[in-house]
N, C-alpha and C positions, 0 to 999 in steps of 0.2 A: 393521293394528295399528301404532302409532307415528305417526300421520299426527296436523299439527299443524293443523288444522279454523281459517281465519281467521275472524273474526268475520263473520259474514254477515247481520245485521239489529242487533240491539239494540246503544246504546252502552253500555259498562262504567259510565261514567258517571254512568247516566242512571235517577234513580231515584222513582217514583210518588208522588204526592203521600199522604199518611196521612188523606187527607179521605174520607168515607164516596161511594167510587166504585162503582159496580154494576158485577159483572164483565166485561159491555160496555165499559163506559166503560174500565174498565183494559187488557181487550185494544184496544183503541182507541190508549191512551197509547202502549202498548207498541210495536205497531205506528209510532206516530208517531214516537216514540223511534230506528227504525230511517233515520230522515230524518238525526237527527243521526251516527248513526255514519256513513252513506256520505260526509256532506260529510266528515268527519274524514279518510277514507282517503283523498279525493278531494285535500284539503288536506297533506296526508302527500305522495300521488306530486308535486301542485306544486312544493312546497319540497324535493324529491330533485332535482327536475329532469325531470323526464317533459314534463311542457309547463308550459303558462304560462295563471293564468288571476291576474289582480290583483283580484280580487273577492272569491274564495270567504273570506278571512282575514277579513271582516268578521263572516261569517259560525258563525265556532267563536270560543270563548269560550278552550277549552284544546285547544291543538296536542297532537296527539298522534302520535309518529313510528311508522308500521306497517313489515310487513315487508315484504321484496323482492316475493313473491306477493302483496300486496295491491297495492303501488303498482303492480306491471305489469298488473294487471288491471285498476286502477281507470284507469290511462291507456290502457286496450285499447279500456273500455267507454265512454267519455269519445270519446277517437278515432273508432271507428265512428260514433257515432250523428250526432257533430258532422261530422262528412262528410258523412253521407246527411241533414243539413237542408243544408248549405251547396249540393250539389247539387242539391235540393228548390228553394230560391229564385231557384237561379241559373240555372234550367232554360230552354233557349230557347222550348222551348213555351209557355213561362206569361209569357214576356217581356211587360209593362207589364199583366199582369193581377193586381188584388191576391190575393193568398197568403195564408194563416191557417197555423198551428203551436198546435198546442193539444196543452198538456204536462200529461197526467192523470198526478194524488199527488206534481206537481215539486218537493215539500217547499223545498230551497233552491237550488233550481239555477241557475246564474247564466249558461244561456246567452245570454236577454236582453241581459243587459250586455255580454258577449263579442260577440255580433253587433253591438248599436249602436254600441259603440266604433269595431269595425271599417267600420261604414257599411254596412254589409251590408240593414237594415232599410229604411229610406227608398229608397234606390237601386231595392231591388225589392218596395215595396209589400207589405212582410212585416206582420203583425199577430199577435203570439203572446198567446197567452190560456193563462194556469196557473189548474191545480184542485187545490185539496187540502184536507183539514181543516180547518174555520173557525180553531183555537188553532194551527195551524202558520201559515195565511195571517196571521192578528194580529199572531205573532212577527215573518214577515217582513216586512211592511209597517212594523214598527216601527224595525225593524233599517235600513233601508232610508229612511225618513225621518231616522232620528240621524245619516245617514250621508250626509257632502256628496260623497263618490265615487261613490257609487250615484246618489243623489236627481239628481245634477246630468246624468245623461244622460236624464231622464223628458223627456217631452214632453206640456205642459197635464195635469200628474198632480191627480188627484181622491182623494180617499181617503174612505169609506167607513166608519164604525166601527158600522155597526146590525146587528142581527141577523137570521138569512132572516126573509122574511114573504110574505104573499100578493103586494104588493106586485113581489116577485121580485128583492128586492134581497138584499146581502148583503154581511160584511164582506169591504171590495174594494179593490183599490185600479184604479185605471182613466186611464188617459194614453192618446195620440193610436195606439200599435203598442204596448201592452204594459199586458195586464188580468187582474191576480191576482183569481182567487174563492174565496171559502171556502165551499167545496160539497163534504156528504156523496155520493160519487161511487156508492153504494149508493142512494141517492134521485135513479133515474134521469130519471124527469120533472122533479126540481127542475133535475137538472143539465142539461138541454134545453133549458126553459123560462130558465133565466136567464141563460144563453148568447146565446141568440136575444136575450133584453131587453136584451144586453149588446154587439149587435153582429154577433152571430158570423154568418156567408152558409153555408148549405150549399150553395149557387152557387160559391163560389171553391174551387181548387185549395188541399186542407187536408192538412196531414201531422200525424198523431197520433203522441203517443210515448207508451208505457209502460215504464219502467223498474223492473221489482217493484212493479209494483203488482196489474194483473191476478189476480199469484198469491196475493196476500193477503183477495181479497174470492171470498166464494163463486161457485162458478159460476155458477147462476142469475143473477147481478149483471153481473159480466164479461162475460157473453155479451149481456147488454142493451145494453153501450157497444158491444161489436164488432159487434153486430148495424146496431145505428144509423147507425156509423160506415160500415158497406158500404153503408147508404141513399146516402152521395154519390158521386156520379157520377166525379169526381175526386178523388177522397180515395183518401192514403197510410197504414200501418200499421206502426209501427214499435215490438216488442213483447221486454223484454229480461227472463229469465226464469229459476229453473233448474229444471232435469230431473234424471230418472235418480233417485230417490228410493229403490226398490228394493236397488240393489246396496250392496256393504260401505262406501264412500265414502258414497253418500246417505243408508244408512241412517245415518251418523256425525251428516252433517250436518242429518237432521232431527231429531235426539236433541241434538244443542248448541243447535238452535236452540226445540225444546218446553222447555229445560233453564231458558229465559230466559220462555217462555209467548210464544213466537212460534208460530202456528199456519199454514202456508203450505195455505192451504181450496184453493187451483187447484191444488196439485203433486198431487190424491189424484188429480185423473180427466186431467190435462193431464200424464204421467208422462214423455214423451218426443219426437222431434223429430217423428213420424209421428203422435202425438194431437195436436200443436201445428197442426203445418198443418191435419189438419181439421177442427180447430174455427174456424179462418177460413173455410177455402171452405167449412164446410156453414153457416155465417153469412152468408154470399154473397157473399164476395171473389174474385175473378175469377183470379188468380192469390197465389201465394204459397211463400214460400219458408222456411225455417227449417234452421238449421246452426250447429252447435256454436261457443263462442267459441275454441278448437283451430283450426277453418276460419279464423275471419277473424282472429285471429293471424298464420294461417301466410300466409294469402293478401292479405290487404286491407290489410298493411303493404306499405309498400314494405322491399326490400334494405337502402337505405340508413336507414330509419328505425328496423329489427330491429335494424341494427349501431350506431346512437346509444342507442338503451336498455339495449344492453347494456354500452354503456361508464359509463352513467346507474349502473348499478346492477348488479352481479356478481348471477348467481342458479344456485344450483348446485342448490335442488330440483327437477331438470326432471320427474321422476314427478312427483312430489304437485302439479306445476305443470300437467300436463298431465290428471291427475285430476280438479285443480277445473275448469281451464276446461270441459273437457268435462262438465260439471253444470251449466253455463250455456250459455242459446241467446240467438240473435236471430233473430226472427220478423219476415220483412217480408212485406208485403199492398199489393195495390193493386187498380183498377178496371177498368184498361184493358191493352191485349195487345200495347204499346208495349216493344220491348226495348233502345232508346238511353238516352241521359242519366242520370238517377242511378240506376237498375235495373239498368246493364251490369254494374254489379261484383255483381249477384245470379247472372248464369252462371255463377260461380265456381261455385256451391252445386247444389242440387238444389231446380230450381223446377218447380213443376204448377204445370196451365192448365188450368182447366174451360171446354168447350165449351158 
């Protein structure tokens, strides 16, 4: 009682068109809708000071300043994952072998630009492929061409404006290391089939992200990407989620967010860090780990960067701080029984190995 629930999908913002939409279609919006509020809060911890990213601003229309608990999670969640890809490409086993990153529902995420700026891409043979909603890819690519900061780090950019077809195309934008598609991720054959037409090697060492996405598409759906996804041999899994739906905290927050017609279809059966992990390994991931955003707060900061956010930003909710994160996990997965390079900071946690 008295807990101030952040925004956790829809933007306030952000309101449906009055066209004759079929309820699909509007949970659909809605869902998409929830694209724009994270870069919001994402944009929020930037301009606090949490880190640094000179892209996302292109991307919001109207800045909106969140609170303390959002920006420290929103640069928590940001932090980890951008670790474990820079790890990912920098890995010496895969030295001078090309790399893939395919970022499934990456509505606007701008670690593209973040890496190439930094060189990171070229140097090591990186290629990131995003999927998301053809009307969100449209946006971005739009955004993105009006835009000489963005446009000018593409490499022989293509753009795409047709709609899917047999054909296998779709609206895309396509450069040399970096190929947005607009693919319903629920039409798991299209989204296989136009990957491959588009490049993609299930041969190369590939790291997957999901970040809320999984839990928006029914199970039967999700488990066809993660399914697939265990087919490569060298393929990584990186899946950021919440849990705990049950208790007084999640029951709040699945009642704020039905309040808005956000449906989270993966939290009914994937409830906790112990159904999380099995539904990779019994998908046939070799290993896998999953641990509260509590853990890699406390752990996968350094000292010194705990003690810069807090000078970043005072935060005296440390309950309701520690409430939410623990409603969120990260789920990592991979193939192989390799415990060096970017998996070391998974012994923190509690990893299984199937034999």
């Amino acid at each position: 009682q008295g807990l101030k629930l952040p925004s956790a999908g829809g933007n306030s913002a952000f309101r449906l068109p009055t066209t004759n939409n079929t309820p699909s279609k509007r949970e659909d919006l809605i869902v998409m809708s929830t694209n724009d509020d994270a870069t919001v809060s994402k944009l929020s911890a930037v301009e606090r000071g949490y880190y640094q990213d000179p892209f996302l601003r292109y991307f919001v229309s109207q800045p909106t300043k969140r609170s303390p608990l959002i920006n420290r999670g929103s640069y928590i969640r940001v932090h980890c994952i951008e670790s474990l890809i820079l790890d990912f490409i920098t890995q010496s086993d895969f030295t001078g072998t090309p790399k893939q990153i395919l970022n499934l529902g990456a509505g606007y995420d701008t670690i593209y630009f973040r890496l190439q700026q930094g060189g990171h891409l070229n140097s090591n043979n990186v290629v990131i492929y995003e999927v998301d909603f053809e009307e969100v890819v449209r946006k971005k690519i739009k955004i993105i061409q009006d835009t000489q900061e963005l446009s000018k780090h593409l490499v022989n950019p293509n753009y795409n404006e047709k709609e899917a077809s047999q054909a296998k195309q779709c609206v895309s934008l396509l450069s040399d290391n970096y190929k947005v598609l607009g693919i319903d991720l629920r039409s798991a054959d299209a989204l296989f089939s136009t990957l491959k037409a588009n490049g993609f090697n299930t041969e190369h060492p590939t790291m997957f992200i999901s970040e809320c996405v999984l839990i928006y598409m029914a199970p039967e759906n999700s488990r066809a990407i993660v399914r697939w996804a265990a087919g490569l041999e060298r393929g990584f899994f990186i899946a950021y989620e919440q849990i705990l739906p049950n208790d007084l905290f999640g029951q709040m927050m699945v009642k704020n967010l039905k309040s808005r017609g956000i449906d989270l279809k993966g939290l009914k059966e994937y409830t906790d860090l112990n159904s999380q992990k099995k539904r990779f390994e019994e998908l046939g991931w070799k290993k896998v780990s999953a641990v509260d955003m509590n853990e890699v707060g406390d752990h996968w900061l350094s000292r010194e960067d705990q003690t810069r956010i807090n000078r970043v930003e005072f935060l005296d909710e440390i309950e309701e701080w520690r409430m939410l994160q623990g409603h969120y996990c990260l789920v990592t997965a991979q193939n192989d029984n390799k415990e060096s390079g970017i998996w070391a900071k998974l012994q923190r946690g509690k990893t299984t190995t199937k034999h």
